[in-house]
C-alpha positions as CSV (number, residue, x, y, z in Angstrom):
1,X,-4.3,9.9,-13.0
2,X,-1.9,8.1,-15.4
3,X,-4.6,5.7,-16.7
4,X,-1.7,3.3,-15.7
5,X,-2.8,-0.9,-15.6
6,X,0.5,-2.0,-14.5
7,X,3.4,-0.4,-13.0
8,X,6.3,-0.4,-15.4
9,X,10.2,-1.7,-14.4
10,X,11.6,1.7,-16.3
11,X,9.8,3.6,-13.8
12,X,11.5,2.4,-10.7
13,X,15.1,2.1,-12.3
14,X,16.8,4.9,-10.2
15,X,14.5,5.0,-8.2
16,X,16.5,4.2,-4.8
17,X,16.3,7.4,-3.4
18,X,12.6,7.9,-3.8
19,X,11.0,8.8,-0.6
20,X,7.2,9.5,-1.6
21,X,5.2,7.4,-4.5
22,X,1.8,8.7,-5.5
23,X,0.2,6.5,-8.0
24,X,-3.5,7.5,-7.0
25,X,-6.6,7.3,-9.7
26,X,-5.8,4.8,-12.0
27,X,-6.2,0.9,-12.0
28,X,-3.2,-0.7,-11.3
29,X,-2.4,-4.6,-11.2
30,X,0.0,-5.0,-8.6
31,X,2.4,-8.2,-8.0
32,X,4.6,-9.6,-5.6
33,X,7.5,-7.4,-4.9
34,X,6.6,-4.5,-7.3
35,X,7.8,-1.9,-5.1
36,X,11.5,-4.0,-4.8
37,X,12.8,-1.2,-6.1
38,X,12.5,1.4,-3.9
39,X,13.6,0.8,-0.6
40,X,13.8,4.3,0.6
41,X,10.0,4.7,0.2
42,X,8.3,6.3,3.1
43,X,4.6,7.4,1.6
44,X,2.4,5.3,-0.9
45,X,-0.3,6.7,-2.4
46,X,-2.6,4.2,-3.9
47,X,-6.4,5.9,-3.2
48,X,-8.7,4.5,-6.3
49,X,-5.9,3.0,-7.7
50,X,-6.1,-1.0,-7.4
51,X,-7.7,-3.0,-10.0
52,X,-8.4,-6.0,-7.8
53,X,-9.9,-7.5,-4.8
54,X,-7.0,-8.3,-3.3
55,X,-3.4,-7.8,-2.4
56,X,-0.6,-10.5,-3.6
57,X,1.5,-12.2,-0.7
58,X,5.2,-10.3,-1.3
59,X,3.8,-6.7,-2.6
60,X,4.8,-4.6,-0.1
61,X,8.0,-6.4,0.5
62,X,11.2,-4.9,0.8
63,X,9.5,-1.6,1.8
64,X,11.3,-1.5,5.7
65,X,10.8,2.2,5.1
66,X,7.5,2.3,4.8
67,X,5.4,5.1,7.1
68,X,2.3,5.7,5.4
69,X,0.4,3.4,2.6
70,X,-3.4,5.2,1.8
71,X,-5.2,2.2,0.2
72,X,-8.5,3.9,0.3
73,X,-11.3,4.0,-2.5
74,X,-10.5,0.7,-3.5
75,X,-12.5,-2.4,-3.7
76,X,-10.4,-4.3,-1.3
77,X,-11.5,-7.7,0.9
78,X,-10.0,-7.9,4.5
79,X,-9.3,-12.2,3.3
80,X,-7.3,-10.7,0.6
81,X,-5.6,-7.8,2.2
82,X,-5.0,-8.1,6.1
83,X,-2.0,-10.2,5.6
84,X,0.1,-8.2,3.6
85,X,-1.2,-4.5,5.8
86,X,-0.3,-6.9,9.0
87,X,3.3,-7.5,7.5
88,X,4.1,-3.6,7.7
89,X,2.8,-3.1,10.9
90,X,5.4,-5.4,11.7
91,X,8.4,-3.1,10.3
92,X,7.7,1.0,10.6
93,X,4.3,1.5,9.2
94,X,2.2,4.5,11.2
95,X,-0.5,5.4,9.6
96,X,-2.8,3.5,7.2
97,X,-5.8,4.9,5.1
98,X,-8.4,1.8,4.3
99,X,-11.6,3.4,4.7
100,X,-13.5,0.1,4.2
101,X,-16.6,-0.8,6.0
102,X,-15.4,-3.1,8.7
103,X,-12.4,-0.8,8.6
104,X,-12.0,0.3,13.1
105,X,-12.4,-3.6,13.5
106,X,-9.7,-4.4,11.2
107,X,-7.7,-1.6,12.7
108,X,-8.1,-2.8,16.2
109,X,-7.2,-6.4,15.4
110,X,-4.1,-5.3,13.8
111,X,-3.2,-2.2,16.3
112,X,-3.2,0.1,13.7
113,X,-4.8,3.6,13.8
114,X,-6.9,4.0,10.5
115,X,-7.8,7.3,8.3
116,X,-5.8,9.5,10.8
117,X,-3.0,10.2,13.6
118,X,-0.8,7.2,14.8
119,X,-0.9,4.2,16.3
């Protein structure tokens, strides 16, 4: 825990080569394309971490390497969300942490395997 609200650009300059990102316990405000930095990125931490509702259209993009995103603890709607979790299923996301309610319906409609193992 940070206490971070935003994610700052002087944090991800050099930051090609990063592999694993844990920006858990704080309250971020993410934005379209605020991971552009870091292509390389395989695991995303951000448990208790999301200060909204909702996920921005574009804020995973650019993260082909993405394995594993843990977006537990948050406060996050399936209208807000599904769309951008559905766009890295598409590329090489594997596992995916929600741990929301209606969370085994919303893994079964995307063919993800929630919380633990692989899909």
């Amino acid at each position: 825990n940070n206490n971070l609200t935003s994610f700052p650009g002087a944090v991800s300059r050099g930051s090609h080569s990063l592999e694993k990102l844990y920006l858990n316990l704080n309250t971020l405000t993410l934005h379209r394309g605020v991971f552009v930095a870091f292509p390389k990125l395989r695991i995303l931490d951000l448990r208790s971490a999301i200060n909204s509702r909702s996920l921005e259209t574009g804020t995973f993009e650019m993260l082909t390497s993405l394995q594993e995103l843990q977006l537990h603890d948050n406060m996050l709607t399936v209208e807000g969300s599904l769309c951008e979790v559905r766009s890295l299923r598409a590329r090489n996301l594997q596992k995916l942490r929600l741990d929301l309610t209606f969370e085994t319906a919303v893994a079964r409609a995307i063919g993800i395997t929630c919380g633990v193992g692989m899909s």
